[in-house]
LUMBAVEX-365599 format. One record per residue: z, x, y of N, C-alpha, C in turn. Coordinates in pm, whole numbers, padded with zeros to 5 digits, always signed. Layout:
ZXYZXYZXY;...
//
This chain:
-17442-04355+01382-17354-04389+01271-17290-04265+01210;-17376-04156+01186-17310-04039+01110-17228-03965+01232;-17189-04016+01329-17091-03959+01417-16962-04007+01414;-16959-04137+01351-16843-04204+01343-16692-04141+01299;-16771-04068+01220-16620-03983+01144-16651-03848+01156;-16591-03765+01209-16659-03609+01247-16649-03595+01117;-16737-03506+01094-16833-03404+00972-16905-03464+00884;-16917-03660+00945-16947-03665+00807-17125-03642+00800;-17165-03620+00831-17299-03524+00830-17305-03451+00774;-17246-03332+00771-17216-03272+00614-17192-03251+00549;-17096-03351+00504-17064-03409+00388-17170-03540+00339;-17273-03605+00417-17374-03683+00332-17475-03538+00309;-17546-03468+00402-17627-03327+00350-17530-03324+00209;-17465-03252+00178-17406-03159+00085-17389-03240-00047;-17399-03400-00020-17412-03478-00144-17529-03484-00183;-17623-03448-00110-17758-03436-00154-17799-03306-00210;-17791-03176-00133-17818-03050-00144-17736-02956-00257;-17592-03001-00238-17540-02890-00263-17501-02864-00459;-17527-02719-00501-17529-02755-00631-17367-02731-00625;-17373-02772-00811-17211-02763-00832-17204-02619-00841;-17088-02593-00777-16971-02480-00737-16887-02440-00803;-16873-02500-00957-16737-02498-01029-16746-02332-01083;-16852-02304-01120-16853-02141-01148-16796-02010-01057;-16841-02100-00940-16738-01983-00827-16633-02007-00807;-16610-02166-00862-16457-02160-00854-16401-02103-00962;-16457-02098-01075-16367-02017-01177-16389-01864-01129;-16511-01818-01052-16510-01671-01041-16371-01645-00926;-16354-01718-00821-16260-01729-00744-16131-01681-00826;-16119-01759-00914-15945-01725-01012-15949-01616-01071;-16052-01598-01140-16090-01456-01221-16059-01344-01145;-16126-01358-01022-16094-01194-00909-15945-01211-00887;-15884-01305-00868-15747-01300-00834-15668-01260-00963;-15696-01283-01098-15657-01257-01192-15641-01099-01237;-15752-01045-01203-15826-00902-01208-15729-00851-01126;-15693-00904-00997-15604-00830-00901-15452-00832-00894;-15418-00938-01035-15296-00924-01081-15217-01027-00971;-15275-01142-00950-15196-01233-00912-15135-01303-00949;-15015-01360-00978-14949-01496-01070-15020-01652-00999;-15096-01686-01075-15158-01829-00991-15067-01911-01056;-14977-02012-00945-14910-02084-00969-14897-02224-00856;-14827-02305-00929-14864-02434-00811-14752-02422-00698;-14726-02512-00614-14675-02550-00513-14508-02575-00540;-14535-02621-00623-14374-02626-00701-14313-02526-00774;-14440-02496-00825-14355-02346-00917-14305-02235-00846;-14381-02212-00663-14342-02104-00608-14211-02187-00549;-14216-02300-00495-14112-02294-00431-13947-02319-00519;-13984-02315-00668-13904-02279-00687-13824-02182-00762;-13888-02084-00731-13909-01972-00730-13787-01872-00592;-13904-01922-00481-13816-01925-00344-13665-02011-00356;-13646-02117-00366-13470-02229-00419-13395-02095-00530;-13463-02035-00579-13347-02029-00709-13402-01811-00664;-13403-01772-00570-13444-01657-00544-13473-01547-00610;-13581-01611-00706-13658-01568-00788-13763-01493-00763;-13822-01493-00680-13947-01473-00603-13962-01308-00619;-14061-01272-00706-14008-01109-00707-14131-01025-00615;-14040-00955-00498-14114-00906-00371-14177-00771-00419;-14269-00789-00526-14315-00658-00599-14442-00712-00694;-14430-00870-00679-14545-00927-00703-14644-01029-00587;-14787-01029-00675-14899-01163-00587-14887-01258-00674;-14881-01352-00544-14907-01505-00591-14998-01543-00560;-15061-01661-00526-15144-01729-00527-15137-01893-00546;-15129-01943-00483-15056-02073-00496-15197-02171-00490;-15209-02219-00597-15356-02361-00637-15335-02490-00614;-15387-02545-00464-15306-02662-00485-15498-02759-00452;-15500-02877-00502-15618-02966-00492-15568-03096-00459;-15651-03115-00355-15608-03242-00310-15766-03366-00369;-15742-03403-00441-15787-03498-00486-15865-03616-00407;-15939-03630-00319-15931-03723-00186-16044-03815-00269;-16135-03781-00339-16232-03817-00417-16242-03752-00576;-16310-03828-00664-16357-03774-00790-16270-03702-00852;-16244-03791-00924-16123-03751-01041-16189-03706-01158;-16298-03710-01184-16393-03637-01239-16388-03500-01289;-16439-03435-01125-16467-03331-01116-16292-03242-01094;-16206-03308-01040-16068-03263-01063-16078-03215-01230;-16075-03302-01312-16055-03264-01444-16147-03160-01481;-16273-03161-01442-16332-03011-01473-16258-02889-01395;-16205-02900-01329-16119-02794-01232-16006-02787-01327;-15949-02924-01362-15840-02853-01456-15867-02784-01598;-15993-02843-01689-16036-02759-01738-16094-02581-01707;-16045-02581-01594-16096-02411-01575-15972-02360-01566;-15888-02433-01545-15749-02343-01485-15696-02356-01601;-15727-02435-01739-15630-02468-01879-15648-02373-01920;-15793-02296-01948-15882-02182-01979-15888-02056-01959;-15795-02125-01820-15754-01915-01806-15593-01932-01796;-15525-02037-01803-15396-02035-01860-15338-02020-01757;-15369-02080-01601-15290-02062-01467-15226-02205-01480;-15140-02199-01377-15059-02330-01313-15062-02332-01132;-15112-02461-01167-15200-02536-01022-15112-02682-00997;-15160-02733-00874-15120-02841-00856-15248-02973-00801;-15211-03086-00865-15311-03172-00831-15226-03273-00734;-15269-03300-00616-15235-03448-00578-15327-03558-00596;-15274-03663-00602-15389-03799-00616-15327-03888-00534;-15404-03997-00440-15415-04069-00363-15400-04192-00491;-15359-04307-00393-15371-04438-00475-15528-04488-00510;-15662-04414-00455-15761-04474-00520-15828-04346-00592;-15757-04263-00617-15789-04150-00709-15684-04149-00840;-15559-04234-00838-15492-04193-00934-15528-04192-01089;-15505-04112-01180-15586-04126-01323-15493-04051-01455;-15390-04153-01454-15258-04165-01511-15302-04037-01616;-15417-04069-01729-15429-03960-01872-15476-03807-01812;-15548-03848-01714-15536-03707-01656-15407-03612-01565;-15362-03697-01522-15195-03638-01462-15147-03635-01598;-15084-03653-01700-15046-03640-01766-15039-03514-01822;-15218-03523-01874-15255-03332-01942-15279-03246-01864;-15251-03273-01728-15242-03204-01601-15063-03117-01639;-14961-03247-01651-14818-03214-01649-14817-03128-01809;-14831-03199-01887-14824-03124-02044-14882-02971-02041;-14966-02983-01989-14988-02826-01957-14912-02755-01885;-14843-02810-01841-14772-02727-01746-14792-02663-01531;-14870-02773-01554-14945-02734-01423-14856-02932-01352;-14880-02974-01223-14808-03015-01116-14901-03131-01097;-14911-03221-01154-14956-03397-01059-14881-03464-00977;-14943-03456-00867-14848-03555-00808-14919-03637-00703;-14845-03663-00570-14889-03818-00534-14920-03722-00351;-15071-03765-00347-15149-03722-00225-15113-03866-00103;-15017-03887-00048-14968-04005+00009-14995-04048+00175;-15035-04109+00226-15099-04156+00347-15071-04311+00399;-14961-04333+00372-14899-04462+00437-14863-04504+00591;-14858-04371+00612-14846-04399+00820-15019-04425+00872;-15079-04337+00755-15242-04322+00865-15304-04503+00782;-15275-04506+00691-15320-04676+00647-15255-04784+00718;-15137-04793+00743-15045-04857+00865-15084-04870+01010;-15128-04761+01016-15212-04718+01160-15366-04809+01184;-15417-04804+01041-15557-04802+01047-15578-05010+01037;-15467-05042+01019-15441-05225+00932-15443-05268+01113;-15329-05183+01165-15240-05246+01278-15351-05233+01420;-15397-05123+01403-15458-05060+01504-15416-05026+01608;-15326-04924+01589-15233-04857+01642-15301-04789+01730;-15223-04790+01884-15298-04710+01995-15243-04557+02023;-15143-04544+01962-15082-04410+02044-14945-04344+01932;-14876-04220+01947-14835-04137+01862-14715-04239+01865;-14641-04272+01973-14577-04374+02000-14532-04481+01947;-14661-04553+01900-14684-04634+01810-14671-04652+01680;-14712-04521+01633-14654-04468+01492-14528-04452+01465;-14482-04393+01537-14350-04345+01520-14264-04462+01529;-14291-04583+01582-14214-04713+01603-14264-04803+01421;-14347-04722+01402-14380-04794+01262-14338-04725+01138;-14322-04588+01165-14212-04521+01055-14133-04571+00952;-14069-04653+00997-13941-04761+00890-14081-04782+00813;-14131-04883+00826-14247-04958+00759-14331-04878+00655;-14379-04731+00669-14443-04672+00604-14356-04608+00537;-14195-04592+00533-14161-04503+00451-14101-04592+00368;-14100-04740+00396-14088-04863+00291-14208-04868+00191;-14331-04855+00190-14423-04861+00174-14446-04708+00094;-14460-04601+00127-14391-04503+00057-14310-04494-00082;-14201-04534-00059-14102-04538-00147-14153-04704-00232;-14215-04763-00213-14292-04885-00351-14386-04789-00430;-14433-04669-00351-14609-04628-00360-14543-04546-00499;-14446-04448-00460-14392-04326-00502-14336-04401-00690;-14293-04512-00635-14199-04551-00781-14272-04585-00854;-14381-04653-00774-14485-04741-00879-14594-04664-00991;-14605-04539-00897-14671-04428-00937-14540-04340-01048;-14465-04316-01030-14368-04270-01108-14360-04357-01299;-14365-04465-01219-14342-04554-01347-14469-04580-01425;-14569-04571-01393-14710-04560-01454-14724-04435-01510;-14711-04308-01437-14702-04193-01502-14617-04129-01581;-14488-04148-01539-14393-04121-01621-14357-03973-01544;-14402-03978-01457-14408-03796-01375-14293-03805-01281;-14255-03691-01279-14113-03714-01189-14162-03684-01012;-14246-03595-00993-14306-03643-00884-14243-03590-00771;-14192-03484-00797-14061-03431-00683-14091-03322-00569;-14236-03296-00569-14340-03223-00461-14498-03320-00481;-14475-03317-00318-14564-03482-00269-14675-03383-00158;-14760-03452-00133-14878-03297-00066-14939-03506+00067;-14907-03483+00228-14981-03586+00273-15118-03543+00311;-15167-03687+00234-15361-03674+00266-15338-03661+00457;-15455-03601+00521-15515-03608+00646-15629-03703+00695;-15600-03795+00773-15693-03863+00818-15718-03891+00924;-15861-03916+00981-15903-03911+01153-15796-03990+01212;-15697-04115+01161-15666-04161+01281-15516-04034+01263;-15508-03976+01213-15399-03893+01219-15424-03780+01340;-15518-03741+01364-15577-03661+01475-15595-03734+01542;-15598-03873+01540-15647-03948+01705-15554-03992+01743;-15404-03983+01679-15301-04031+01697-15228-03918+01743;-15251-03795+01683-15150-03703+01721-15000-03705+01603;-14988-03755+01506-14883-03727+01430-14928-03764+01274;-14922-03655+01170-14967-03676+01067-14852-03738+00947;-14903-03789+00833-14843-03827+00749-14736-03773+00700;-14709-03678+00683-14586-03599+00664-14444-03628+00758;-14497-03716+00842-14365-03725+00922-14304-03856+00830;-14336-03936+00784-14282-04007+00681-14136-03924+00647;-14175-03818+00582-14058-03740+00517-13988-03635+00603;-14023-03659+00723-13912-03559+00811-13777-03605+00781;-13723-03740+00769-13623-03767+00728-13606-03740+00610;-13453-03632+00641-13433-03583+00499-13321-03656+00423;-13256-03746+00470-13174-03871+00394-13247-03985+00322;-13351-03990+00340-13501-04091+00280-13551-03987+00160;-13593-03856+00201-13665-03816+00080-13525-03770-00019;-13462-03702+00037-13294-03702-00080-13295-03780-00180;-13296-03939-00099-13281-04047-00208-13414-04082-00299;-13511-04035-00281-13615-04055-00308-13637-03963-00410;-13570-03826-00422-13606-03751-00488-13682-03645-00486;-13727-03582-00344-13819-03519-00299-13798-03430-00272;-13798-03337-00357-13759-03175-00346-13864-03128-00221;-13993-03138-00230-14080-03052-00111-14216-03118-00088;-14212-03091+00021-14387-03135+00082-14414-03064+00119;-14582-03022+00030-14643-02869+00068-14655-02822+00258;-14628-02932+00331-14613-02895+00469-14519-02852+00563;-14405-02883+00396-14259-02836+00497-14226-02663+00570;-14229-02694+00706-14215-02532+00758-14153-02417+00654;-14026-02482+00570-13981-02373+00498-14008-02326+00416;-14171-02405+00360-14217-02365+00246-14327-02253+00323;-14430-02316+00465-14524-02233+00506-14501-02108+00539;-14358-02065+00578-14352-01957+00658-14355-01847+00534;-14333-01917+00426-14355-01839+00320-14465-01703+00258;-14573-01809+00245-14707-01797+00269-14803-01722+00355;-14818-01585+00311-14918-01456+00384-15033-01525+00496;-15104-01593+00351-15243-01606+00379-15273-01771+00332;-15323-01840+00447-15389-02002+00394-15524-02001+00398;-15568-02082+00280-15710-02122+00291-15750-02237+00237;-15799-02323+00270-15864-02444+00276-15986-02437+00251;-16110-02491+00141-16259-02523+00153-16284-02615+00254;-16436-02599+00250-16466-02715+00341-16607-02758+00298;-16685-02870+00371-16808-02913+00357-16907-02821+00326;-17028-02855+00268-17163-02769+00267-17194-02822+00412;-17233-02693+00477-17217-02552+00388-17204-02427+00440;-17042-02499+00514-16956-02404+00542-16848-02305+00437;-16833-02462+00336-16754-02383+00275-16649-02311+00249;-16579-02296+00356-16416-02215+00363-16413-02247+00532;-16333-02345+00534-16250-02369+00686-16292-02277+00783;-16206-02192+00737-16168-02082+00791-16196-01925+00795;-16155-01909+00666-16177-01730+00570-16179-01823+00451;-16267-01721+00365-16264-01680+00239-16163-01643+00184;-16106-01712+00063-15987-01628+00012-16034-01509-00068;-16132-01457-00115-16191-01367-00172-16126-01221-00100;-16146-01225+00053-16102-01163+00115-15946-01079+00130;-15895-01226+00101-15734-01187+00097-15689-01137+00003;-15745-01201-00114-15711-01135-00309-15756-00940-00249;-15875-00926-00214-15949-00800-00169-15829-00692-00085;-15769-00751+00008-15675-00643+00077-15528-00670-00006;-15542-00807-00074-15382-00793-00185-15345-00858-00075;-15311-00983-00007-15204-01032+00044-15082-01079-00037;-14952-01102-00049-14859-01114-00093-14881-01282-00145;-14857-01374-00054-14875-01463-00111-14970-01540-00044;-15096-01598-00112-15227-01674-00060-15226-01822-00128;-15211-01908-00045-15262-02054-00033-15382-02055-00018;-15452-02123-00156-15558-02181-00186-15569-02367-00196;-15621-02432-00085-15651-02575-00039-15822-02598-00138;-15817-02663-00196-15927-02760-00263-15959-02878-00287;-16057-02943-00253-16083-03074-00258-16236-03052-00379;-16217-03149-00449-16295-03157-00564-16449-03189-00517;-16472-03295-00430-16559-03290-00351-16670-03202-00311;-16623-03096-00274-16662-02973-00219-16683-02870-00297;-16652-02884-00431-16735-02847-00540-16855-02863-00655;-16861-02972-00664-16935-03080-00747-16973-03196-00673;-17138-03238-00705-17146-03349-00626-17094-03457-00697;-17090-03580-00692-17044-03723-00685-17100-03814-00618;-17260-03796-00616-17305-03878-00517-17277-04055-00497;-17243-04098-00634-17212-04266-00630-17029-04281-00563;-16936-04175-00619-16790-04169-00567-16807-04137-00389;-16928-04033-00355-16901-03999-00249-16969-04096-00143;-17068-04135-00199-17135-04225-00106-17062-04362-00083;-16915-04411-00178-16837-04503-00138-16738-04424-00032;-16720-04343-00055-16560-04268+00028-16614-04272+00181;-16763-04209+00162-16851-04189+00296-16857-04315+00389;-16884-04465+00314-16910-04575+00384-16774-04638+00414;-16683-04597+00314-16563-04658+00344-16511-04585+00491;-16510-04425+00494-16479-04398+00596-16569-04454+00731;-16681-04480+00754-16754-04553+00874-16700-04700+00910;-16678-04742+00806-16572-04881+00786-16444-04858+00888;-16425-04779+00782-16270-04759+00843-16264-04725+00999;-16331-04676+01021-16323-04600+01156-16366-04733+01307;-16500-04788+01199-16528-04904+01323-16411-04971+01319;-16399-05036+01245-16263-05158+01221-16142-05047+01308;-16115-04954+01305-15952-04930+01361-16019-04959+01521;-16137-04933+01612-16191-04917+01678-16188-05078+01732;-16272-05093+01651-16201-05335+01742-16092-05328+01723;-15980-05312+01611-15813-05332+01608-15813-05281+01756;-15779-05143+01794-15763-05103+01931-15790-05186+02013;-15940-05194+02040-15969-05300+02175-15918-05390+02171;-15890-05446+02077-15818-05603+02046-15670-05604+02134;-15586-05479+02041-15426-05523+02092-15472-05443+02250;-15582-05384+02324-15551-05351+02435-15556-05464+02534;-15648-05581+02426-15644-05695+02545-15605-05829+02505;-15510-05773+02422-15416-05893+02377-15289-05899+02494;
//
């Protein structure tokens, strides 16, 4: 069973074991602070970069959290970043959204917006066999999209104009991730969609990326500690709230939902293969 969804093994360990992290995450900002970085969100650099502002004599640091679980512990994250007076960005999914918290997220001056996954839920209903497949379902999710985007707009009152897509297994088993929704740039135009943190013209930007990960690995990849340390120009910082603080009742639903999810796309498949 705990194979069903890669890692999730440690991610059930780390709901058990792991203590909260929020102190290293504030020590995390602090060293970057010390090293004279501007921590700013996803939107603020890029527009920064649009209006060629961007001054090649300073560090950035770009805070972006993807929300996938525990809106909770997001808000203690935004309480650390209110505290030292940075600007970050939050995305939220439709079962994370938490309107009063986007709000004093935006009033502060820091970036809520909408963590969106309508091709990999489309995928996961239909039981979609191949990249192929997706891509023939495109129309459909960027219909679906554009209800998600307004509905969320109109509850929040947030204009919503940098959108960050969640990642999900059938997106790797498919071979094409959520973001292709918005490759069409006559759809997001009308939509209003200045940038998606995945758009090439924003990455090539960007020195240094880093992503957390599960206990108790912990950083994907590298440490951003590292990069603040030699001064990279500009460093992407990836966070999931999760992976700081436990949540054992939020996580132990996300956990079963994903085993769910995964069997069920698994009969969908066999099904349309022998339909």
């Amino acid at each position: 069973m705990l194979t069903v969804v890669p890692r999730l093994r440690d991610r059930v360990y780390g709901d058990f074991l792991m203590a909260s992290r929020l102190p290293r995450y504030r020590r995390l900002l602090e060293s970057a602070l010390r090293a004279d970085y501007r921590i700013i969100s996803a939107g603020g650099l890029w527009r920064l970069i649009e209006t060629r502002e961007l001054d090649p004599t300073r560090r950035y640091l770009v805070l972006r959290h993807d929300v996938d679980t525990d809106p909770r512990t997001a808000a203690a994250m935004w309480d650390v970043d209110r505290g030292l007076s940075v600007e970050s960005s939050y995305f939220f999914r439709l079962s994370t959204v938490a309107p009063a918290l986007m709000g004093s997220i935006a009033d502060g001056g820091s970036e809520a917006s909408y963590h969106y996954e309508e091709l990999s839920t489309l995928a996961k209903r239909l039981g979609l066999r191949s990249r192929s497949d997706a891509i023939a379902h495109l129309p459909e999710a960027r219909e679906r999209f554009a209800e998600s985007i307004g509905r969320l707009r109109a509850v929040t009152g947030l204009p919503m104009r940098v959108v960050a897509a969640h990642g999900d297994f059938v997106n790797r088993r498919l071979g094409i991730q959520n973001w292709a929704i918005l490759a069409d740039r006559d759809f997001r135009r009308g939509l209003g969609v200045d940038l998606e943190t995945y758009d090439e013209a924003f990455l090539r930007r960007l020195t240094s990326r880093h992503s957390d990960a599960p206990y108790p690995r912990y950083w994907a990849y590298t440490d951003p500690a590292e990069a603040i340390r030699v001064g990279e120009p500009i460093i992407s910082v990836l966070v999931h709230p999760r992976h700081w603080r436990v949540d054992r009742r939020g996580n132990a639903r996300d956990d079963i939902q994903r085993v769910v999810e995964g069997l069920r796309f698994e009969v969908s498949v066999r099904r349309r293969r022998q339909a």
